[in-house]
ChimeraX commands (.cxc) that place a marker at each C-alpha (Angstrom):
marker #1 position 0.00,0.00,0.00 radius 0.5
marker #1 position 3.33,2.39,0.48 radius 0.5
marker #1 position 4.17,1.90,-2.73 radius 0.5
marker #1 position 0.96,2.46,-4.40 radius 0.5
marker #1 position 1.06,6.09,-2.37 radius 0.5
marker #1 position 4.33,6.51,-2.90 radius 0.5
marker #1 position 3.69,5.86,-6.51 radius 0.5
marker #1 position 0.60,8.21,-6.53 radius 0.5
marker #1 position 2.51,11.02,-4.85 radius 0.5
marker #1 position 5.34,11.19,-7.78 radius 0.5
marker #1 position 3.64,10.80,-10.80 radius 0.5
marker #1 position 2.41,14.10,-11.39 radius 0.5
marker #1 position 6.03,15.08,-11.02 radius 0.5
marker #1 position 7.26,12.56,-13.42 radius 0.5
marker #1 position 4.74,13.59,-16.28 radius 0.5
marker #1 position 6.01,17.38,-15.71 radius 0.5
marker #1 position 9.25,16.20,-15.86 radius 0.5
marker #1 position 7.89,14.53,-19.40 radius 0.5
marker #1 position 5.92,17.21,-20.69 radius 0.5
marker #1 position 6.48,17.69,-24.50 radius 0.5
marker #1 position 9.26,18.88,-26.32 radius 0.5
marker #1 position 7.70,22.45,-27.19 radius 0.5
marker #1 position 6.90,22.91,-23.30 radius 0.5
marker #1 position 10.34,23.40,-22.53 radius 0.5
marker #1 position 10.64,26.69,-24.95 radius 0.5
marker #1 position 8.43,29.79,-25.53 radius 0.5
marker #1 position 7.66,31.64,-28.47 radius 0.5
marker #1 position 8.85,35.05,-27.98 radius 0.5
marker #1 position 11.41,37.64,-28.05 radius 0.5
marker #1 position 14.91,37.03,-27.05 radius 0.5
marker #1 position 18.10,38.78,-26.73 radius 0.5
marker #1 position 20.85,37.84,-27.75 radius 0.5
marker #1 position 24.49,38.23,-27.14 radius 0.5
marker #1 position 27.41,36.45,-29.19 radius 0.5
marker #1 position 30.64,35.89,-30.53 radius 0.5
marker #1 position 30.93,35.85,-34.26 radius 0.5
marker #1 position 33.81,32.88,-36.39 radius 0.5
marker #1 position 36.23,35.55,-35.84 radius 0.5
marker #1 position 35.93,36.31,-32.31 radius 0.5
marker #1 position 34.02,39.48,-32.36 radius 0.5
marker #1 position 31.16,40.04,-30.09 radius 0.5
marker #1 position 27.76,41.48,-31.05 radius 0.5
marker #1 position 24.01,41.56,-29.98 radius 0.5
marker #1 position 20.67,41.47,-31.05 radius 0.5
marker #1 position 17.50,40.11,-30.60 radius 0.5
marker #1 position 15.84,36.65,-31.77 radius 0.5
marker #1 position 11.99,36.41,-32.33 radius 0.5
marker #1 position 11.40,32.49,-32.17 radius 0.5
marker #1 position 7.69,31.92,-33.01 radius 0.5
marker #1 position 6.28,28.12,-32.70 radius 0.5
marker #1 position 4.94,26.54,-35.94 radius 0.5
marker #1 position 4.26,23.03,-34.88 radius 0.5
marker #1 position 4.63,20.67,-31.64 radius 0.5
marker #1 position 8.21,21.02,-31.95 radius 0.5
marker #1 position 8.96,22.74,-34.59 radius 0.5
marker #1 position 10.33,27.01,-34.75 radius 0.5
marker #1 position 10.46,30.10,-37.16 radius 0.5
marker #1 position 13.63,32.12,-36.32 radius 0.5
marker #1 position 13.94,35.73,-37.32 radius 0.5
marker #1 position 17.33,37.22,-35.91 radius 0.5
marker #1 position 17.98,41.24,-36.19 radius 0.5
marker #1 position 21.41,42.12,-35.41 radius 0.5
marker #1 position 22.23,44.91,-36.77 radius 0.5
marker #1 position 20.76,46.03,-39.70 radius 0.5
marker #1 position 20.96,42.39,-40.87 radius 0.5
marker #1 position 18.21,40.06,-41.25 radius 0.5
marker #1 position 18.78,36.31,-40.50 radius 0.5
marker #1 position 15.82,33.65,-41.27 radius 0.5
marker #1 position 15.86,30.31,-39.90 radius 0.5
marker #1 position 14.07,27.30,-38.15 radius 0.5
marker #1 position 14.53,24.71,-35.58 radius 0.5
marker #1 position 13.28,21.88,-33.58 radius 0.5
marker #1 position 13.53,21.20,-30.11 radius 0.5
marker #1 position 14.11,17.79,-28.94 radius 0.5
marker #1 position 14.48,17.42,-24.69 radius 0.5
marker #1 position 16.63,20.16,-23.61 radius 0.5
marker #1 position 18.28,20.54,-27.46 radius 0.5
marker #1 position 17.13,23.19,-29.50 radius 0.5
marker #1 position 18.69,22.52,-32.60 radius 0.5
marker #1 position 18.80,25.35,-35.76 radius 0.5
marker #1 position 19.32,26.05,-39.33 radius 0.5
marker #1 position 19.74,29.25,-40.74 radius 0.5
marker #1 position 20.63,31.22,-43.81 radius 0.5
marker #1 position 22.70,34.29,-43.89 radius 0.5
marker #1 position 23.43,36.03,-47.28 radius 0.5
marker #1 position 24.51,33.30,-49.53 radius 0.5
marker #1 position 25.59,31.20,-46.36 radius 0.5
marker #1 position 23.48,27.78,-44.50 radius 0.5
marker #1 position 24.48,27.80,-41.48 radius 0.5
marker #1 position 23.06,25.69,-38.19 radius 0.5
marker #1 position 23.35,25.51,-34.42 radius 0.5
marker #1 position 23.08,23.50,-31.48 radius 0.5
marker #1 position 21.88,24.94,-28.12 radius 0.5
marker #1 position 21.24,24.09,-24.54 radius 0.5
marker #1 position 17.85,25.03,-23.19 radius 0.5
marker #1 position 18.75,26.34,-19.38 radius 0.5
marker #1 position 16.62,27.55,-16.19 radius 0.5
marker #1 position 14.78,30.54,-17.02 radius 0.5
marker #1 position 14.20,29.97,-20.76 radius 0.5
marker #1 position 18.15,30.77,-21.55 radius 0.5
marker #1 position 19.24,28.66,-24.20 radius 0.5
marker #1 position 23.49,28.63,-24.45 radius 0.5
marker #1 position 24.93,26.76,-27.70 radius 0.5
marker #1 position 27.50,27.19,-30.68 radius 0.5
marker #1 position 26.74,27.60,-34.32 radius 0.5
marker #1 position 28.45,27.52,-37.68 radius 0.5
marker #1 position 28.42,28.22,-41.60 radius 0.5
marker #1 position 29.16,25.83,-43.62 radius 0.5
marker #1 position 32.81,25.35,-44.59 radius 0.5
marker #1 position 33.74,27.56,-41.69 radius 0.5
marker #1 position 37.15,26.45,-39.40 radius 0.5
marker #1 position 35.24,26.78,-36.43 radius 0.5
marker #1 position 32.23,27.61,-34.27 radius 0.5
marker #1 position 30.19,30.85,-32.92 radius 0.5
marker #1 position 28.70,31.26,-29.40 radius 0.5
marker #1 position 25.61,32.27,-28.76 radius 0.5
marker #1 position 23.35,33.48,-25.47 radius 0.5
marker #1 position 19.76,33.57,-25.70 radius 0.5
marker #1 position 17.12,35.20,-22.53 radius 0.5
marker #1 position 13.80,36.34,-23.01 radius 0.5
marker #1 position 13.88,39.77,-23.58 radius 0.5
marker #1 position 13.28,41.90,-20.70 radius 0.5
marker #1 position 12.14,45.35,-22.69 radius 0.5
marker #1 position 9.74,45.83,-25.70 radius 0.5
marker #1 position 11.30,45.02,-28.63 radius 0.5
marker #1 position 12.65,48.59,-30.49 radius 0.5
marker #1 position 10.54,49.55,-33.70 radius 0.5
marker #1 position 10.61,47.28,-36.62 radius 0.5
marker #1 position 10.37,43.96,-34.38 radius 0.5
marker #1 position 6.92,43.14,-33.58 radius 0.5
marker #1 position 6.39,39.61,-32.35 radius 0.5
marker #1 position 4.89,36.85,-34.37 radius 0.5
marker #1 position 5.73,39.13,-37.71 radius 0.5
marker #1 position 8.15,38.09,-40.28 radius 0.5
marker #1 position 9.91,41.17,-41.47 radius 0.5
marker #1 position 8.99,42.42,-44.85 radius 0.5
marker #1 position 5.33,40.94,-44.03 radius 0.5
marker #1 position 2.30,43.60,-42.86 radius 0.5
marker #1 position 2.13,44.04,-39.13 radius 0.5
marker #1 position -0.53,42.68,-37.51 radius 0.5
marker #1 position -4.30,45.15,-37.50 radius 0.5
marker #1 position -4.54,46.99,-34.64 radius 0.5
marker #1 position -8.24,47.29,-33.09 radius 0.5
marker link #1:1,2 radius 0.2
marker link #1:2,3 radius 0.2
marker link #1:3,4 radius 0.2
marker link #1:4,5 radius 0.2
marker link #1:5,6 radius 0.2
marker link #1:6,7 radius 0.2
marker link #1:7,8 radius 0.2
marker link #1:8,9 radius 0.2
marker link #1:9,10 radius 0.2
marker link #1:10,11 radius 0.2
marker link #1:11,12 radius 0.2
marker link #1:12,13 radius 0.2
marker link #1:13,14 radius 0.2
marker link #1:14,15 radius 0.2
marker link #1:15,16 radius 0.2
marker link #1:16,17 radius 0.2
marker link #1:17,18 radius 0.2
marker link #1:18,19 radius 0.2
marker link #1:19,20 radius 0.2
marker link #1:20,21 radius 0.2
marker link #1:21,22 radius 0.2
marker link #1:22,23 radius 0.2
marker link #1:23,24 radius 0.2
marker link #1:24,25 radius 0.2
marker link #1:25,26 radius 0.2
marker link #1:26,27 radius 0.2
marker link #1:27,28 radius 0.2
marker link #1:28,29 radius 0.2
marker link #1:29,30 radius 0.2
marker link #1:30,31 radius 0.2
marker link #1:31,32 radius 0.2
marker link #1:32,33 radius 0.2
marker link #1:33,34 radius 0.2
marker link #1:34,35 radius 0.2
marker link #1:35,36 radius 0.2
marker link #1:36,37 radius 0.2
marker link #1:37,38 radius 0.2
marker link #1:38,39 radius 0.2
marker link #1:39,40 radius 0.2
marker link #1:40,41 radius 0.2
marker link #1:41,42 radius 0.2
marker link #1:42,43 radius 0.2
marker link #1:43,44 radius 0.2
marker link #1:44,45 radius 0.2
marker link #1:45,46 radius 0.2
marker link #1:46,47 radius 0.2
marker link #1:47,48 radius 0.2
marker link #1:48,49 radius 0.2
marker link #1:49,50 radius 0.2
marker link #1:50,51 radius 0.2
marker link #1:51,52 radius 0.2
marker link #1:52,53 radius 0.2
marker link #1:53,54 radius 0.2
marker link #1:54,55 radius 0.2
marker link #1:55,56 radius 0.2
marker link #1:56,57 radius 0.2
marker link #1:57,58 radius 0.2
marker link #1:58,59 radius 0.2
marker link #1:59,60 radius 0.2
marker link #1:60,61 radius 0.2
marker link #1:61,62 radius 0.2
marker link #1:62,63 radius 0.2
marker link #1:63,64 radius 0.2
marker link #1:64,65 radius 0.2
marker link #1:65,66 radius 0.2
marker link #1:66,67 radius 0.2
marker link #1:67,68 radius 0.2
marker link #1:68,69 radius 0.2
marker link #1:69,70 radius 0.2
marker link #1:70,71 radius 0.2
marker link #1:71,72 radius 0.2
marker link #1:72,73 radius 0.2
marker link #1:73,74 radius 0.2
marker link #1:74,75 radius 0.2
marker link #1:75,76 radius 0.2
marker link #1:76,77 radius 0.2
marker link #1:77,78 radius 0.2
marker link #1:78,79 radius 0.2
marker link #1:79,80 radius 0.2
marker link #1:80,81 radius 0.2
marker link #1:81,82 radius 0.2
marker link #1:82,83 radius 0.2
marker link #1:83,84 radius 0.2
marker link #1:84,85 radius 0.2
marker link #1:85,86 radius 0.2
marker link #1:86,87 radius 0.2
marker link #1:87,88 radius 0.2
marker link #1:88,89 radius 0.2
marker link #1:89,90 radius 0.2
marker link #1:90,91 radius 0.2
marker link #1:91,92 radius 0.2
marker link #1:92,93 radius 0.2
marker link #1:93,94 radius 0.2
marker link #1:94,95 radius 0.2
marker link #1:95,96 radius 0.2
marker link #1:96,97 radius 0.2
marker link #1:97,98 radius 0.2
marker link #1:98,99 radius 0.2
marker link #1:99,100 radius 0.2
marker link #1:100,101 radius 0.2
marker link #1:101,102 radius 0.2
marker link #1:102,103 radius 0.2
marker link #1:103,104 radius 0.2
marker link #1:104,105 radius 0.2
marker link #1:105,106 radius 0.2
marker link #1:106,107 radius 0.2
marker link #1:107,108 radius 0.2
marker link #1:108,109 radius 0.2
marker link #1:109,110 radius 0.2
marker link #1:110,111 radius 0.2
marker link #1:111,112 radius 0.2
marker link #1:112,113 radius 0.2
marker link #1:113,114 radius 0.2
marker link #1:114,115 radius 0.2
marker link #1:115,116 radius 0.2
marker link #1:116,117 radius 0.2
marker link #1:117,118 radius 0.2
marker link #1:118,119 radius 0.2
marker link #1:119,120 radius 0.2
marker link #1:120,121 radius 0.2
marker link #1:121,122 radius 0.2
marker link #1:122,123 radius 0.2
marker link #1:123,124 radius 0.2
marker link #1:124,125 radius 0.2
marker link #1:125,126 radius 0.2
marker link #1:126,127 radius 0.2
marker link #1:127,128 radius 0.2
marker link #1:128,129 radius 0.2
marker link #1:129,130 radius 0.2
marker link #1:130,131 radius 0.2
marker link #1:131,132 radius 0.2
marker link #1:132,133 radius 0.2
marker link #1:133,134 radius 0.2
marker link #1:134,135 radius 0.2
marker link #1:135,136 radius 0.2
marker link #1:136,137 radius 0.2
marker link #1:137,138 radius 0.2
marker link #1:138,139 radius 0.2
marker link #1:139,140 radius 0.2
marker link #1:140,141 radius 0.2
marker link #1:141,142 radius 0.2
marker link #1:142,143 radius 0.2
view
C-alpha cells in the first residue's frame, strides 16, 4: 500500500518532468548576445515563433541584418538552421533555467564555431520587431 502512495505522490512530477518537447521553450522575443567565427562580439534580438509541436520560425535582427531560420527542439536541445546572405548555417543549443538557451553555431565550410546566449527579452522590442511578424510581411491590425 506504500508503494501504491508513494507511486501516486510522484507521478504528477514525473509527467512534468515529461511534458512535451515544445513545453520546454516559448515563443517570444529574445536577446541575444554572441561571438561571431572571428571572435568578435555582437548583440541582437531573436523572435522564435512556434509553428508546430516542436517545430520554430527564427527571425534574428542584429544589426541592420536580417537572419531567417528554423529549428526543432528535442528534450533540452534546441537545434537550428539558418541562412545568412549566400551562407546555410546551423546551431546547437542548450535550453537552461529561465528559458536561456546557451549553444554554438556555424556556416558551412567555416574552421570553427560561434557562441551564442539567448534570454527572453526583458524590454519591448525597439521599432521594426513586432512579435509573431516576419519582417517584410504587414504588421498585424490593430483594433
Amino acid at each position: 500500500m506504500k508503494r501504491l502512495f508513494l507511486a501516486a505522490l510522484l507521478a504528477p512530477a514525473l509527467s512534468w518532468g515529461a511534458a512535451s518537447p515544445a513545453a520546454a521553450q516559448r515563443s517570444g522575443v529574445y536577446e541575444v548576445t554572441g561571438r561571431n567565427l572571428d571572435g568578435s562580439e555582437y548583440r541582437g534580438l531573436l523572435e522564435l515563433r512556434q509553428v508546430g509541436l516542436s517545430s520554430f520560425h527564427l527571425v534574428w535582427t542584429i544589426g541592420r541584418e536580417t537572419i531567417e531560420g528554423v529549428a526543432m527542439v528535442s528534450g533540452r536541445t534546441f537545434a537550428t538552421a539558418f541562412t545568412a546572405g549566400n551562407m546555410t548555417g546551423m546551431g546547437v543549443y542548450e535550453l537552461r533555467d529561465g528559458d536561456v538557451m546557451e549553444g554554438s553555431w556555424t556556416l558551412m565550410g567555416a574552421q570553427g564555431n560561434g557562441t551564442e546566449t539567448l534570454r527572453p527579452a526583458t524590454e519591448t522590442p525597439p521599432p521594426g520587431i513586432v512579435p509573431g511578424v516576419t519582417p517584410g510581411t504587414q504588421a498585424p491590425a490593430r483594433p
